[in-house]
ZAMARGU-4260 file (C-alpha; in steps of 0.2 Angstrom, whole numbers, plus 5000, padded with zeros to 4 digits):
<rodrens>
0) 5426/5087/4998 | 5421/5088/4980 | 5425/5103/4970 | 5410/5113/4964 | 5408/5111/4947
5) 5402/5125/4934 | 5394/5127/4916 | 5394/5139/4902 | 5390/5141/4885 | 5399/5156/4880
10) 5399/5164/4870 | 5417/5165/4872 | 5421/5186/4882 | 5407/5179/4893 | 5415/5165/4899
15) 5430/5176/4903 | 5418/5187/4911 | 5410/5174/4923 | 5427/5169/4930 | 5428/5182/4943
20) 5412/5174/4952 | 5421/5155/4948 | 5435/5161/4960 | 5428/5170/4971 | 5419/5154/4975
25) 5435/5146/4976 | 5435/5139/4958 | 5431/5121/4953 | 5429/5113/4938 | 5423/5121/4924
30) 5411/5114/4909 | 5411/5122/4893 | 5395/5120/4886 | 5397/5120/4865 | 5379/5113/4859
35) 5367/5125/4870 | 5361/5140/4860 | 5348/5155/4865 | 5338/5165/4850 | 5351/5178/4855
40) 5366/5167/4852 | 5371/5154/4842 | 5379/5137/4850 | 5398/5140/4853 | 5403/5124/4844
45) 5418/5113/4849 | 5431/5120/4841 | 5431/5138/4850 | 5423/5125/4865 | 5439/5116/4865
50) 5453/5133/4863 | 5443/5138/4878 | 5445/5122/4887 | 5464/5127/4885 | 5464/5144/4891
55) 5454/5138/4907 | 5467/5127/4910 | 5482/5137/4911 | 5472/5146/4929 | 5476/5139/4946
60) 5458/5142/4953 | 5451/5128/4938 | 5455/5113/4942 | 5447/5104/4927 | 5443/5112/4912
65) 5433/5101/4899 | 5417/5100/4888 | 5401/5098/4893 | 5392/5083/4893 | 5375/5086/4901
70) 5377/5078/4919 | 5373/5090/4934 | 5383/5104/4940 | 5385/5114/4956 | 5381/5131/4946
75) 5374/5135/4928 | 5383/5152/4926 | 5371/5153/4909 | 5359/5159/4921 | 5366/5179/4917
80) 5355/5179/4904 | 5340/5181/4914 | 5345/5199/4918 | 5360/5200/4905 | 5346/5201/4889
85) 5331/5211/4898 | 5346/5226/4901 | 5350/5224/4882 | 5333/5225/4876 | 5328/5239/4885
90) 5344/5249/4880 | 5341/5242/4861 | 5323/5250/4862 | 5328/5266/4871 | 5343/5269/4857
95) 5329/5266/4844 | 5316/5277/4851 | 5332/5290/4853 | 5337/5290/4836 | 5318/5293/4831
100) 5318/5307/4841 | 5332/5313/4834 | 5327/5311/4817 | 5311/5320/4819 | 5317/5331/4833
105) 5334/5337/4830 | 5350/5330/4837 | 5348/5342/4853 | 5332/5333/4857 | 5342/5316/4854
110) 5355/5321/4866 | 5346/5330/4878 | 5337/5311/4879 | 5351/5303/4881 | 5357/5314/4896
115) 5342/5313/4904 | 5341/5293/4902 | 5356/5287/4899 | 5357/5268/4895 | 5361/5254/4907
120) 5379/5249/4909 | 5380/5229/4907 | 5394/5223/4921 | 5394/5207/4915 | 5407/5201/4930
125) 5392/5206/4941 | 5379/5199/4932 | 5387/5181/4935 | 5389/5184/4953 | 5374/5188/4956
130) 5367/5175/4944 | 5374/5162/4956 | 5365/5169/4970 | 5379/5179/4981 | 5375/5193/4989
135) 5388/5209/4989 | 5398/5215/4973 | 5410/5204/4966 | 5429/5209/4966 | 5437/5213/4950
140) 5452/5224/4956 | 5464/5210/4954 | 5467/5201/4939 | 5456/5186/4937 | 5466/5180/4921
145) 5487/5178/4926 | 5501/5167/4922 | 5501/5169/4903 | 5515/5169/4896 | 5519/5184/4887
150) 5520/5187/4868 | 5529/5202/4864 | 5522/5205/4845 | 5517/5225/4846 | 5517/5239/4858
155) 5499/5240/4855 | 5485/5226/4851 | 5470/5232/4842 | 5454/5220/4840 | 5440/5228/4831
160) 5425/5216/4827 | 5409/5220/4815 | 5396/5219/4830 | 5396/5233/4846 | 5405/5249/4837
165) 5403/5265/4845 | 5410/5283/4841 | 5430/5282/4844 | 5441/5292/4837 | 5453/5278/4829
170) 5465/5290/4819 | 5473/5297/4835 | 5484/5281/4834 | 5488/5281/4816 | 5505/5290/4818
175) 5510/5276/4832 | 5502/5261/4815 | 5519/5256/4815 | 5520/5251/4833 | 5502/5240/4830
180) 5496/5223/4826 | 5480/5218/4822 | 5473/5202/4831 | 5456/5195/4824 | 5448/5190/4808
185) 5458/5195/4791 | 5442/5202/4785 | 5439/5212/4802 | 5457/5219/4797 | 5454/5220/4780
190) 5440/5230/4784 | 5451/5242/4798 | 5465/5245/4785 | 5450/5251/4773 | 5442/5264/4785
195) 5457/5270/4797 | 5476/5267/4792 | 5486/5250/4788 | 5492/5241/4801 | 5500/5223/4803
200) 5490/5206/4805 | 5494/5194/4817 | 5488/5176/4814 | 5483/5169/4832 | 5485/5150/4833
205) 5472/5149/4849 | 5465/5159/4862 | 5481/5154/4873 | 5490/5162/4860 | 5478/5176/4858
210) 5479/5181/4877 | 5499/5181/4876 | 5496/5194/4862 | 5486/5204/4872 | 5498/5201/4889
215) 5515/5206/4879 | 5506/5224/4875 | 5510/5239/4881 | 5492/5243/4875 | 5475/5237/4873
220) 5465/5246/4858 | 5447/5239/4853 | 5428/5237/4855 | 5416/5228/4864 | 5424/5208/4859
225) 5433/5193/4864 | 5450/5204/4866 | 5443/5216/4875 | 5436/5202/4888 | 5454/5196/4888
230) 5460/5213/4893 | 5447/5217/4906 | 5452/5202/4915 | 5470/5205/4914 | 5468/5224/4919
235) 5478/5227/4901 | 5480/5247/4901 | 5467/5250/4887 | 5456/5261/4875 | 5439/5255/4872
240) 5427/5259/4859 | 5411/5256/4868 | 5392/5252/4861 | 5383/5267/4864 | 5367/5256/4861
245) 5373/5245/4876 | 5389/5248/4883 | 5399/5237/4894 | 5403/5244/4911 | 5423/5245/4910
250) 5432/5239/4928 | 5442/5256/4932 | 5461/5249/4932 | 5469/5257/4917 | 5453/5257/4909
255) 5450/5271/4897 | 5433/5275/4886 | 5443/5287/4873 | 5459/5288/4864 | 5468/5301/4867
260) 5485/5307/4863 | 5487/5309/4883 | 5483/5292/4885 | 5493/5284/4871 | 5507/5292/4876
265) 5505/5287/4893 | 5508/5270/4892 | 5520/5271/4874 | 5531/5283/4878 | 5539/5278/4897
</rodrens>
């Protein structure tokens, strides 16, 4: 029998996020799709196309990981967008609207808003599944990303992007900086170092590389990106500063949505 066969074009925590659906279904092989773009995203490009080709491949459900080239597939997993951006533009209006309110109003009237309408959560494991057509909730309590073999740079990761930044109270780890490494653009860390406290850089070589990082940890600490989609699927213990515009809906296993002495120490100081 064939294998069925799936197609996506990132970007890249999306892919990662629409591998829960892939092995539910019994996995396959896998097409990553680096030309398509949306007016919301940009094409991925080959050479993030092809570093994901590599990560794909290290997971037993995948039994061919390689670029698209435009023949047919079993299932189009690009089809999340069709309820992935209608949940974002709502909440993108509603945070606009908010703020107005707020502005005008007070910030009592802004909150009192937001309590009263709170924005949608986008499960983006969900949102694949049932892009695809399956019934039922989709089962991310295990790990749908294993067998990575470890990096042990840091005790804690921390992956800060410019995009989806939320209110997270980053100084609580700056007496534990010394146990940290940055992963990410230099400028993202630049720009970290700047507003918080200075940490290490680590230079990833790939994504391989980048998800051995985030397996060696202790501790996951970072917004709504790439790293984060690595320690969802994982089940990394982590911190995450969430869009309030549009925030993710975090899986519960050691999933945390502040930072907190308690939960730092939790996991540093066993």
């Amino acid at each position: 029998m064939n294998a069925l066969s799936f197609r996506h074009s990132g970007k890249l925590g999306d892919i990662i996020y629409s591998l829960p659906a892939v092995r539910a279904l019994g996995g396959g092989d896998f097409f990553v799709d680096y030309e398509t773009e949306y007016f919301e995203k940009p094409a991925l490009g080959k050479p993030a196309a092809l570093q994901m080709v590599d990560l794909l491949e290290t997971q037993a459900y995948i039994k061919l990981a390689t670029l698209y080239d435009g023949g047919p597939v079993s299932y189009n997993l690009d089809a999340f967008r069709k309820q992935a951006v209608p949940i974002h533009l709502f909440n993108l209006i509603k945070n606009g609207w908010d703020e107005i309110a707020g502005q005008v109003l007070g910030s009592g009237v802004k909150g009192f808003r937001q309590q009263m309408l709170p924005a949608l959560q986008v499960d983006l494991p969900q949102l694949h599944w049932e892009a695809l057509g399956v019934p039922g909730q989709i089962d991310t309590s295990t790990p749908w990303i294993t067998g990575i073999r470890k990096r042990s740079v840091a005790d804690v990761v921390v992956c800060r992007t410019a995009r989806h930044r939320g209110k997270f109270n980053w100084l609580r780890l700056r007496d534990y900086a010394a146990k940290c490494v940055f992963v990410g653009l230099e400028e993202e860390w630049h720009a970290f170092s700047h507003d918080y406290f200075k940490i290490d850089f680590y230079r990833v070589e790939d994504l391989v590389d980048f998800a051995g990082v985030v397996a060696g940890a202790r501790l996951f600490v970072g917004n709504q990106s790439f790293g984060l989609a690595l320690a969802d699927a994982m089940l990394m213990p982590r911190a995450v500063e969430l869009w309030e515009p549009s925030p993710n809906r975090l899986t519960l296993t050691n999933a945390h949505n502040a930072l907190t002495h308690k939960v730092i120490s939790s996991y540093l100081d066993r």
